[in-house]
N, C-alpha and C positions, 0 to 999 in steps of 0.2 A: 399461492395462486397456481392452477391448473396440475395440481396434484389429483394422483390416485388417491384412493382409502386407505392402500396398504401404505404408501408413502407419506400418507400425515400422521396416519400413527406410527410412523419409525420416525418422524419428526418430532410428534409428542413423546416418545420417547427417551430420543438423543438430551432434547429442551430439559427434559426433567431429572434424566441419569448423568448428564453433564454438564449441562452449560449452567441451570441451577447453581447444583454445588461449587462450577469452577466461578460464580459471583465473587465467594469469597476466599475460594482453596485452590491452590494448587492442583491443575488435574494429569495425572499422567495418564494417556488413553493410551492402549494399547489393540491396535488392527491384527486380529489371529487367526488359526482356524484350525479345528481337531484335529485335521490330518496333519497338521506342519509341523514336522521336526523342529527347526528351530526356535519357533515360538513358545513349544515347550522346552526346551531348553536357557529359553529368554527366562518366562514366567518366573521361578524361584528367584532371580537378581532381585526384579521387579515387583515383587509382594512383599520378599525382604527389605530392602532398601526403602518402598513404602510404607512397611510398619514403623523404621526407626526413626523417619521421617515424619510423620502424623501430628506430633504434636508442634511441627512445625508449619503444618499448615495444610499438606501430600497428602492425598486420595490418589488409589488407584482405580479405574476403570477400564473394564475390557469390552471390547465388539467384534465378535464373531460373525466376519466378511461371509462367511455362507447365509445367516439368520438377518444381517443386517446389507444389506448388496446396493441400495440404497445410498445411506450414509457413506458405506466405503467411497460408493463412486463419486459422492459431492467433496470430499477428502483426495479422491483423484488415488489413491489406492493402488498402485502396482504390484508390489511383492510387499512379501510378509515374512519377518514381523514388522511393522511398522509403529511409531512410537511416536506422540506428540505431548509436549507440553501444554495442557489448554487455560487461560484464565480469562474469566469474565466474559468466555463463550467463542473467544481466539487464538488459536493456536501462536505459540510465544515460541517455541522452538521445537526443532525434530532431533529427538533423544535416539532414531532408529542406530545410530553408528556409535551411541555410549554403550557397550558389551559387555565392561567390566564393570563391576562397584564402584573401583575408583572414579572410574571415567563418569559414571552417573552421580556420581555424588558431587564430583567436582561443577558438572553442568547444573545439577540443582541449588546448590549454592551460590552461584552468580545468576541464577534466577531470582532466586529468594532475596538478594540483597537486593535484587533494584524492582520488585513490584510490592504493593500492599498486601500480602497473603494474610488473613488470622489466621496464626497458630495460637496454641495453646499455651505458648513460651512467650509470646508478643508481652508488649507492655501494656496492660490492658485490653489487649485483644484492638487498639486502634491502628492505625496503618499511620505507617511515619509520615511528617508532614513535607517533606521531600523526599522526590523518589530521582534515581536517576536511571532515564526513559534512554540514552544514548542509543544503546543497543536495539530499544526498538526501532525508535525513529529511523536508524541505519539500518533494520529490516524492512521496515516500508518503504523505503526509499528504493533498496533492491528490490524489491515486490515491484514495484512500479515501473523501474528501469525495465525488469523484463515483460512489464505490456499487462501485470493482473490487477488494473487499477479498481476492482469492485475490492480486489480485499486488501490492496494497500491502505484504502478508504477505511477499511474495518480497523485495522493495525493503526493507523493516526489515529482514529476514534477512539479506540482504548487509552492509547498513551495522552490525549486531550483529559478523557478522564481522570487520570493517574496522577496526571499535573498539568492542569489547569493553566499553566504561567508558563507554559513550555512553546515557546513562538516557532518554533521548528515543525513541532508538530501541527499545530494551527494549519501555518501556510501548508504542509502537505497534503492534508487533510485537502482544505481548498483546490489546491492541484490534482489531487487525485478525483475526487468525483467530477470536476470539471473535462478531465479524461476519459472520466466513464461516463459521459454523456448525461449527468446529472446536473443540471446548470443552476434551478432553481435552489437543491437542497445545498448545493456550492457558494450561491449568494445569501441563505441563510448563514453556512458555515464561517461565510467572511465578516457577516454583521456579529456573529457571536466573537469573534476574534476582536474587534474594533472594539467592541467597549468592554475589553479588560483592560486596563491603564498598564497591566506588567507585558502584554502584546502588541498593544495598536501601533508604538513607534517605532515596533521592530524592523527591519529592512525585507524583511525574509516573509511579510503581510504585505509589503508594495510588490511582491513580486508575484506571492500569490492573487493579487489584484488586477496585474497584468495578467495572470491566465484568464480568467473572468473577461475582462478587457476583449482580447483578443478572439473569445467566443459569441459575443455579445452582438454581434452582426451575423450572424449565420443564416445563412439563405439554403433551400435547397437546391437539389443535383442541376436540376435544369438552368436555375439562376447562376451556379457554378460551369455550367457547360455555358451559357453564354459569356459569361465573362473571360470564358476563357478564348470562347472565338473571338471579343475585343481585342484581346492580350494578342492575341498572334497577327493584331493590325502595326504593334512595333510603339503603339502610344502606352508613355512610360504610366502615366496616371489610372489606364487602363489594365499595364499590366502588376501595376502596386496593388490596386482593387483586386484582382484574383487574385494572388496571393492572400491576401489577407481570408477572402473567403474561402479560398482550399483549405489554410491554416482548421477554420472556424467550422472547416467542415469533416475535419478530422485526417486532413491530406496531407500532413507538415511535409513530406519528401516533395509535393509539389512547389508548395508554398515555398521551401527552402531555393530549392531549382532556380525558383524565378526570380527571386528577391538575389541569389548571387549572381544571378546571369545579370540583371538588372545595375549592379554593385558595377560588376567587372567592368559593362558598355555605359553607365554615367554614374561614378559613384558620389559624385557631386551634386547630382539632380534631389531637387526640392530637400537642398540640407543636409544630402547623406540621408535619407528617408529610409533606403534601401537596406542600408548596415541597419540604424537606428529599429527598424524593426525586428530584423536577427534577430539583437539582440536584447528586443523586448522577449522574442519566442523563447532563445534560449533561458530566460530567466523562466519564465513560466513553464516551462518542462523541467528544468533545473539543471543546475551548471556541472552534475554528475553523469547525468541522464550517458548512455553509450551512443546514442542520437546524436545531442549535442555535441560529443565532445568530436567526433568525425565533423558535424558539418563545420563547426569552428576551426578544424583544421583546414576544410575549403575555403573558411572565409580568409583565415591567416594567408596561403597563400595568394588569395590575390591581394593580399593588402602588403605582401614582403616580399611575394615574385619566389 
């Protein structure tokens, strides 16, 4: 949507020179450009390495950042060479700093053990019926921590694919488009979670429930700018109600503010409500999150002095 001509077809392009093939293969992409010295000195590793590789599954692909300006810039592209691993149309890891053989080979082999690639070595050519996804789910996770939840969202979405029964991935999944502003395709992603019987009792679905939850009232700016001139009348139920809608409205540093200002002057009020929400928040960002782990040190100290 709202593309150029020349920009759909370097999109038709990309779709069909890579993402295609990386459905079922290993893609090594490789960002170049005729003038750059060390890209031609990369290339022979990387043709190498991807011939003895092949019939394990390894394609190489190149894109020349002059001819394609485009793609590089959706890749985000700074210097070159640049080097990704792509499968099933997402980049799985950045090979730019594997230089040697070794070091390439060693990265592609703990790639290869833990996705479905066909190779021609496979047993059958079927993809084993457990995969272990660790490594990505802990890149989406850091995806997200640093704020790119459209393609944290992409990354869960893979590893959901890859394994199905992976409740880690699930709830991220859930959390992340619910951070990118995605609510609806968030509440579809929690009802796909719910009824796999090897997911729905997981703890790690109640939390992603709670992000859901906690967006699920969202008002807009002005209904959030009133609520906030309530809040500053000093009535607690007033100032629980903004928070919750800064949270909902993409504000958590307000949200946070008031819920510990709130804590610190009655942390007693209606139950503990104040904590209680935290740390509904912190769950549904997640208990990694660089966010969380700061503001939970605000909350610890007022709760230990």
């Amino acid at each position: 949507m709202g593309l150029g001509i020349d920009e759909q077809k370097a999109v038709d392009r990309f779709k069909q020179d890579i993402v295609e093939p990386s459905m079922s293969k290993l893609i090594i992409l490789d960002f170049f450009a005729e003038w750059c010295g060390p890209c031609k000195a990369l290339a022979p590793l990387l043709e190498k390495v991807a011939a003895e590789y092949a019939d394990k599954g390894v394609e190489l692909r190149k894109i020349d950042v002059d001819k394609e300006q485009f793609i590089a810039a959706q890749f985000q592209v700074q210097s070159i060479p640049t080097v990704y691993a792509m499968f099933q149309g997402q980049p799985v890891a950045d090979l730019t700093n594997a230089r040697t053989e070794s070091q390439l080979k060693q990265t592609l082999d703990q790639i290869l053990a833990q996705i479905p690639v066909q190779g021609d070595d496979a047993d059958g050519g079927q993809p084993p019926q457990q995969q272990d996804v660790t490594q990505f789910v802990e890149m989406a996770e850091q995806v997200l921590a640093e704020g790119d939840a459209e393609r944290a969202a992409g990354i869960f979405g893979q590893v959901v694919q890859m394994a199905p029964d992976n409740a880690a991935a699930h709830a991220g999944l859930v959390r992340a488009l619910v951070q990118a502003g995605q609510v609806e395709t968030a509440q579809a992603a929690l009802q796909a979670a719910e009824t796999n019987p090897a997911v729905a009792s997981d703890p790690q679905i109640e939390q992603a429930k709670s992000a859901l939850e906690l967006v699920g009232n969202k008002v807009d700016d002005g209904e959030v700018a009133e609520l906030k001139a309530k809040a500053e009348g000093g009535d607690m139920q007033a100032r629980y109600d903004y928070a919750e809608a800064a949270f909902a409205a993409g504000d958590r540093d307000a949200a946070a503010d008031e819920l510990l200002a709130m804590f610190e002057a009655d942390r007693e009020w209606n139950e503990g409500a104040a904590k209680a929400k935290l740390l509904q928040i912190f769950e549904a960002v997640g208990l990694e999150d660089p966010w969380v782990v700061a503001t939970r040190r605000r909350l610890s100290k007022l709760l230990f002095g």
